[in-house]
Each structure stands twice: as structure tokens, then as C-alpha cells.
C-alpha positions, 0 to 999 in steps of 0.5 A, spaced: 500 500 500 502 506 498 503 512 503 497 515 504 496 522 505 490 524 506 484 520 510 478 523 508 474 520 514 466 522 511 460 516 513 455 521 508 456 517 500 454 523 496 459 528 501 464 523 500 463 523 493 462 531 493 470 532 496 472 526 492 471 530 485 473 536 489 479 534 490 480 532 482 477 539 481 482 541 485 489 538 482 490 534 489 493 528 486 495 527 493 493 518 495 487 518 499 483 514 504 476 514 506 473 511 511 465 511 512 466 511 521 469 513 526 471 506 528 474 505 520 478 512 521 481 509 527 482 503 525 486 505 520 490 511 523 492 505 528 493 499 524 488 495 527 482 490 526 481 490 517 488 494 516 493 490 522 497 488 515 498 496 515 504 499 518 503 503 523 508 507 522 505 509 515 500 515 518 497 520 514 500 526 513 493 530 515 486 527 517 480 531 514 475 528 520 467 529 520 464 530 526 457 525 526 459 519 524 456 512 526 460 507 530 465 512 534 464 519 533 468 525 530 470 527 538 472 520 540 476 520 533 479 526 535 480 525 543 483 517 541 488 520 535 490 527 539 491 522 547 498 518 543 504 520 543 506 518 536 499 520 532 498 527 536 502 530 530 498 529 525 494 536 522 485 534 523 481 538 520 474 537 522 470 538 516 462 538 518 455 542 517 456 544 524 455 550 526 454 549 534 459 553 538 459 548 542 462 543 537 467 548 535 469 550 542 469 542 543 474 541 538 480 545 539 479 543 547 481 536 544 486 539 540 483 539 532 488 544 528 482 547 524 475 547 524 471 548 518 464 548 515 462 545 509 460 549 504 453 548 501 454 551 494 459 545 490 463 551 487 465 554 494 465 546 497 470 545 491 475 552 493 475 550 501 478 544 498 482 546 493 485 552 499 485 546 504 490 542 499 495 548 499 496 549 505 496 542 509 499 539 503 504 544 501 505 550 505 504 546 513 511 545 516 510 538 518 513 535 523 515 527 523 
């Protein structure tokens, strides 16, 4: 399996669908992941259940995480990812349609590194992707 570089976590098949072609739309030619719930994200950023065979050393380079997910929500995603030493690294960005303060302030309290609200228009959608490519991809000083 190549390196992935980006972990689309996104349990809505027509958002998912949506992000995926903005990604092309936007030249983002990075390897991409997705996983349809918080247990399949976890999972993987950890290498277990399905992707034990995974090294668990090849993390993601940034995790583009949905807040309400089946199985293991956004959160405990979050507060899973940021509680271990060797992940705590990796940029999330909460990408959801919520606007409630709360799960803004939430976020930050358990250590997101960007929170943003999906757009609904598609062409705005496909901006916000195009810019958040950029920056973590390009412009971000990642430490490893």
C-alpha cells in the first residue's frame, strides 16, 4: 500500500463523493483514504482490526475528520488520535455542517488544528478544498 496522505474520514456517500471530485477539481493528486466511521478512521490511523497488515508507522500526513459519524464519533476520533504520543502530530481538520459553538469550542479543547464548515454551494465546497490542499499539503511545516 502506498503512503497515504490524506484520510478523508466522511460516513455521508454523496459528501464523500462531493470532496472526492473536489479534490480532482482541485489538482490534489495527493493518495487518499476514506473511511465511512469513526471506528474505520481509527482503525486505520492505528493499524488495527481490517488494516493490522498496515504499518503503523505509515500515518497520514493530515486527517480531514467529520464530526457525526456512526460507530465512534468525530470527538472520540479526535480525543483517541490527539491522547498518543506518536499520532498527536498529525494536522485534523474537522470538516462538518456544524455550526454549534459548542462543537467548535469542543474541538480545539481536544486539540483539532482547524475547524471548518462545509460549504453548501459545490463551487465554494470545491475552493475550501482546493485552499485546504495548499496549505496542509504544501505550505504546513510538518513535523515527523
Amino acid at each position: 500500500m502506498a503512503d497515504v496522505e490524506i484520510l478523508l474520514v466522511e460516513d455521508n456517500a454523496d459528501d464523500l463523493e462531493m470532496a472526492l471530485f473536489a479534490f480532482r477539481e482541485a489538482n490534489v493528486a495527493n493518495t487518499i483514504h476514506t473511511a465511512r466511521d469513526g471506528q474505520e478512521a481509527l482503525d486505520f490511523i492505528f493499524a488495527e482490526g481490517e488494516f493490522s497488515s498496515r504499518k503503523d508507522s505509515q500515518v497520514p500526513l493530515v486527517i480531514l475528520l467529520d464530526l457525526k459519524l456512526p460507530k465512534v464519533d468525530g470527538f472520540d476520533v479526535l480525543r483517541r488520535l490527539k491522547s498518543a504520543p506518536e499520532k498527536r502530530m498529525i494536522p485534523v481538520i474537522m470538516l462538518t455542517s456544524s455550526h454549534e459553538q459548542r462543537d467548535l469550542i469542543e474541538s480545539y479543547n481536544l486539540g483539532v488544528n482547524s475547524y471548518i464548515v462545509k460549504p453548501v454551494k459545490f463551487e465554494e465546497f470545491v475552493r475550501v478544498i482546493k485552499e485546504l490542499g495548499c496549505y496542509w499539503l504544501i505550505l504546513n511545516q510538518q513535523a515527523r
